[in-house]
C-alpha positions in Angstrom: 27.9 -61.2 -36.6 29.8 -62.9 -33.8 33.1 -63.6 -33.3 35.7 -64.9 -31.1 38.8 -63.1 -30.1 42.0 -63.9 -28.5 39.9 -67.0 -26.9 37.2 -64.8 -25.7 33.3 -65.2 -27.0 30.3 -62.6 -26.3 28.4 -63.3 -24.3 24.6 -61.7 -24.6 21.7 -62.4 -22.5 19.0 -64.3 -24.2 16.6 -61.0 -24.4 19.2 -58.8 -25.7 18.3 -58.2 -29.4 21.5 -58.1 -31.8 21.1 -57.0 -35.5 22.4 -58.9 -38.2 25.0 -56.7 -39.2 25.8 -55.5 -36.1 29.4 -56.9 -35.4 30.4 -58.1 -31.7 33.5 -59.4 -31.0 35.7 -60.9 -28.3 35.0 -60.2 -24.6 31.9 -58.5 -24.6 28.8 -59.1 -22.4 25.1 -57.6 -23.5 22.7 -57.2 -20.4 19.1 -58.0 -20.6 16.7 -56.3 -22.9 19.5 -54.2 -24.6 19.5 -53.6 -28.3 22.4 -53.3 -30.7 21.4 -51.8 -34.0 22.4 -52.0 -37.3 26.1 -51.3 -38.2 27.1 -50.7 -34.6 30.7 -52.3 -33.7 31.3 -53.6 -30.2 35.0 -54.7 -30.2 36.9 -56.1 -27.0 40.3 -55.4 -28.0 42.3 -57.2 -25.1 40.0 -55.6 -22.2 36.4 -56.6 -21.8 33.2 -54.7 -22.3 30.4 -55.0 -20.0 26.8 -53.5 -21.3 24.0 -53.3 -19.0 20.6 -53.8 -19.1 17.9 -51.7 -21.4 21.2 -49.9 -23.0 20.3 -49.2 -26.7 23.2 -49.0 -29.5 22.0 -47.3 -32.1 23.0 -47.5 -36.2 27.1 -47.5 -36.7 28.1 -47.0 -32.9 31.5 -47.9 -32.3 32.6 -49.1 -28.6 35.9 -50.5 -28.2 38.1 -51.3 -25.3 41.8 -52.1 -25.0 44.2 -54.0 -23.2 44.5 -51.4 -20.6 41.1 -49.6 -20.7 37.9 -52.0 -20.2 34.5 -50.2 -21.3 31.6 -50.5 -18.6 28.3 -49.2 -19.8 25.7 -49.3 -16.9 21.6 -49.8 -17.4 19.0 -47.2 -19.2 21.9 -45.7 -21.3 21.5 -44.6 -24.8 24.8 -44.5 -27.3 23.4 -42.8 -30.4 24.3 -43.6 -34.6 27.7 -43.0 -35.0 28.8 -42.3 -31.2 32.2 -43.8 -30.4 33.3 -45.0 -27.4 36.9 -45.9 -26.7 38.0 -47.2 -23.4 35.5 -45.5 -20.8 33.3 -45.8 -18.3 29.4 -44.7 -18.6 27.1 -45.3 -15.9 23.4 -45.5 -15.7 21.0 -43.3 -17.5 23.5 -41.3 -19.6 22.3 -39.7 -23.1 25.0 -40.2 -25.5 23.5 -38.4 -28.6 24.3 -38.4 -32.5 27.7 -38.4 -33.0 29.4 -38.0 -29.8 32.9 -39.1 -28.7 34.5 -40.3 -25.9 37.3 -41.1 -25.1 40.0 -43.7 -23.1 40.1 -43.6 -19.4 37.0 -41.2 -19.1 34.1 -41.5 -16.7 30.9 -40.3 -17.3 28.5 -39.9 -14.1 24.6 -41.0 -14.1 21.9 -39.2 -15.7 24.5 -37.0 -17.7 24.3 -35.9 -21.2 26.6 -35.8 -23.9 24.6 -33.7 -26.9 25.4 -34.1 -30.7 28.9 -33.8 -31.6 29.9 -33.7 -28.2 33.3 -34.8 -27.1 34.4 -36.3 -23.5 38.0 -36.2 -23.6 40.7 -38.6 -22.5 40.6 -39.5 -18.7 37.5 -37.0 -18.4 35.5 -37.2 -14.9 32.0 -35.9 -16.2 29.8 -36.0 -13.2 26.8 -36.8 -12.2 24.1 -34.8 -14.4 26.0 -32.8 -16.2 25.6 -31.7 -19.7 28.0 -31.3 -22.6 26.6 -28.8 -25.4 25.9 -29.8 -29.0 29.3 -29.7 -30.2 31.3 -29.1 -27.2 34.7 -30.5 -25.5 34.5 -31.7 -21.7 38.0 -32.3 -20.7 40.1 -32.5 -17.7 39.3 -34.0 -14.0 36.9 -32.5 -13.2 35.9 -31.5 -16.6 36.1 -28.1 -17.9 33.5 -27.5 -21.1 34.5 -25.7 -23.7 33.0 -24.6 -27.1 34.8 -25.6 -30.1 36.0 -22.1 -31.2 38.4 -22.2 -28.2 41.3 -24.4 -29.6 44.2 -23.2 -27.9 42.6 -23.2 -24.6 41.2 -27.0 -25.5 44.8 -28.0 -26.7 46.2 -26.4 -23.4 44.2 -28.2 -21.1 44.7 -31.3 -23.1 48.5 -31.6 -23.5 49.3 -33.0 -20.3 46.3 -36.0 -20.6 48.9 -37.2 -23.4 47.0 -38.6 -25.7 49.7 -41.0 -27.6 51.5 -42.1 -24.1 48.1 -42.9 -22.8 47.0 -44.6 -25.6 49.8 -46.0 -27.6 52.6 -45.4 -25.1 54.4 -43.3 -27.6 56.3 -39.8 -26.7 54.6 -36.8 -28.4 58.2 -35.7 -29.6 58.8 -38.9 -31.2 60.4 -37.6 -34.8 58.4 -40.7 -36.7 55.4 -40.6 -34.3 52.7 -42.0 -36.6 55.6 -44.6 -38.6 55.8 -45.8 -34.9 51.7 -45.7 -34.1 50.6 -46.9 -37.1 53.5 -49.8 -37.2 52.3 -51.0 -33.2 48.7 -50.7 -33.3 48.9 -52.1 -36.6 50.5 -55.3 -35.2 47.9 -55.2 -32.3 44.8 -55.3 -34.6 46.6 -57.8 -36.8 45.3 -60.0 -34.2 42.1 -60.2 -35.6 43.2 -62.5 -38.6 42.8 -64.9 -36.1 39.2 -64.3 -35.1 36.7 -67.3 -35.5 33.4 -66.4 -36.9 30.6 -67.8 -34.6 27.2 -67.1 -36.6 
């Protein structure tokens, strides 16, 4: 399914093979020979998404971008069932296996892997090559890996990314933080009543 958002159509290259429930919406461009599988979401919300050539998106994949983080996704790269990509860069070549997360304003370098369960953290600079363990957190610039038994030490490097200023421009020590979140990015997808259906 395709549809237009805030003005904006997909646009896919004629080679590019979409599923039929596959769901695509707004500003989203689909390189040559790519493949979008069954349940995956790609959803421009207010920033574009650019998919390369060859990229496969496998069953239930999410990848959304927003207003102030676009999603670029270079050639060769593989975003497995259920990965979800919010806001981030990928480059060329990258394994994104089962399940993993990433995360706005991160950037993942060529030829890296991100293994089941993984998670690339807000603003994360992955580089080139590297590997995040099945069910580990990269986070920080440049990233720090950690397994998932070391909370504290996750939450410690991750406090100062700020995860609701980055993303929803809301202060941590807000006393109705989620009344506030929900409320705003509520409005925000509310914009989709207006979407137009294009197949």
């Amino acid at each position: 399914m395709r549809f237009e958002h805030l003005g904006a159509q997909p646009r896919i290259h004629p080679t590019a093979v979409i599923a039929p429930s596959a769901v695509i919406s707004g500003d989203v461009t689909i390189g040559a020979n790519s493949q979008v599988l069954h349940g995956a979401v790609i959803t421009a919300e207010g920033g574009p998404i650019t998919i390369g050539e060859n990229v496969i998106v496998m069953e239930n994949a999410l990848i959304r971008a927003s207003a102030t983080d676009a999603v670029h996704i270079g050639h060769h790269v593989l975003v497995g069932p259920m990965a979800s990509i919010s806001g981030a860069s990928i480059a060329d070549e990258v394994f994104l296996a089962t399940g993993t997360r990433v995360f706005n304003g991160a950037r993942i370098g060529e030829r890296a892997e991100v293994r089941i369960n993984a998670v690339v953290h807000l603003r994360t600079v992955l580089p080139a090559g590297a590997v995040v363990p099945i069910g580990w957190i990269a986070v920080g610039n440049p990233a720090q890996l950690y397994s998932p038994d070391r909370h504290d030490e996750i939450w410690e490097a991750q406090k100062d990314l700020d995860f609701p200023g980055y993303v929803f421009g809301l202060d941590r020590e807000t006393p109705d933080l989620m009344v506030q979140l929900t409320e705003r990015y509520g409005r925000s997808l509310a914009r989709h009543a207006d979407d137009v259906r294009l197949d």
